[in-house]
C-alpha positions in Angstrom: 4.0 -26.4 12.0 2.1 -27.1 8.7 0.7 -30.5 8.4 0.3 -32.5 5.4 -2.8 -31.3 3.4 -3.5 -28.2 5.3 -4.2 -24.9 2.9 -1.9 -21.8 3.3 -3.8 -18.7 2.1 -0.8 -16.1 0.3 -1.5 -12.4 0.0 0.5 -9.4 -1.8 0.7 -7.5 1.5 0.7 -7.6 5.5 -2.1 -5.3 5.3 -4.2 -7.4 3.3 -3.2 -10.8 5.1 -3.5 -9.2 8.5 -7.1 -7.8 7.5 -8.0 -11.2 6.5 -7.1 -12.8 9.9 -8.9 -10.4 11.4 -12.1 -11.2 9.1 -11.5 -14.8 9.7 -11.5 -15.0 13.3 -14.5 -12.6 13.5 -15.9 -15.4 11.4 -14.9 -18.1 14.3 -12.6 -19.9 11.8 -9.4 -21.8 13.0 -7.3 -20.0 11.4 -3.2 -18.9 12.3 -1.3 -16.2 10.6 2.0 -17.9 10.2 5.4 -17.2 8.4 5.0 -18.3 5.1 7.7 -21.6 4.0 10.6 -20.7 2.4 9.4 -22.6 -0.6 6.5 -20.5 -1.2 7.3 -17.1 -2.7 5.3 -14.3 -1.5 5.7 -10.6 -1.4 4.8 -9.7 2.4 6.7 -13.1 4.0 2.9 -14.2 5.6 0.3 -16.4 5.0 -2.9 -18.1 6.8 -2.9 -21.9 7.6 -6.3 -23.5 8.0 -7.7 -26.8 7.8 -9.1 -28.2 4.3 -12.5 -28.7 6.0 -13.3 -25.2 6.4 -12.2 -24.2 2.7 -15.5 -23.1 2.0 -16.2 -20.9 4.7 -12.7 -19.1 4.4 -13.5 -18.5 0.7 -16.8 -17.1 1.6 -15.7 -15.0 3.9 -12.7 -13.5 2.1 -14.8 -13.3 -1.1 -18.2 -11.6 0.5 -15.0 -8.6 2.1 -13.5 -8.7 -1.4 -10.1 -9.8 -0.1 -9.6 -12.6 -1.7 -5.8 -14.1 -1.7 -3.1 -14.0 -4.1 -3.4 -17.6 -4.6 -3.6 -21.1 -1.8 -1.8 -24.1 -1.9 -2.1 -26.9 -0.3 1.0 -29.0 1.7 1.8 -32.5 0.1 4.7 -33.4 1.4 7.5 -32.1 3.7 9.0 -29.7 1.2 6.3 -29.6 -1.7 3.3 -27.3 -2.0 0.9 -27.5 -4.7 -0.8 -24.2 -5.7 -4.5 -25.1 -5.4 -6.1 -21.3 -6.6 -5.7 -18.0 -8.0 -7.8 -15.3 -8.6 -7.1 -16.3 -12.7 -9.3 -19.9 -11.8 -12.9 -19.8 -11.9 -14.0 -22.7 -9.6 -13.0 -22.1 -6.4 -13.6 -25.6 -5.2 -10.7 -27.6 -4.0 
């Protein structure tokens, strides 16, 4: 279950989302490689839940392996997710 203002991390492929899990819980992050909501679209059906609280460390993880996600969003609301980043937006902060 995704929570209200928890980050979703979407990727282009399994293989890259499934390398990134791996990079992040090498990293001791609490992180979950879930099914990714109907109302996002993404092209492999996947995507990483974590907490906001650890937004920086997931970036700088993902960013020092160069495996950076297609973009994140953020849950609002029961059915509404906000996108939050792309690669297109310099300031990663959110």
């Amino acid at each position: 279950m995704i929570q209200n203002g928890q980050l979703l991390a979407v990727f282009n492929s399994a293989h890259r989302v499934m390398k990134a899990e791996d990079i992040l819980k090498k990293a001791g992050l609490a992180i979950l490689l879930i099914p990714a909501p109907r109302a996002l679209s993404t092209d492999c059906g996947l995507a990483i839940r974590y907490s906001s609280d650890i937004y920086d460390s997931v970036f700088l993880a993902l960013s020092s392996a160069k495996l950076l996600p297609a973009s994140i969003y953020r849950k609002n609301s029961d059915s509404h997710y906000e996108e939050m980043w792309t690669p297109e937006i310099s300031d990663h902060k959110i």
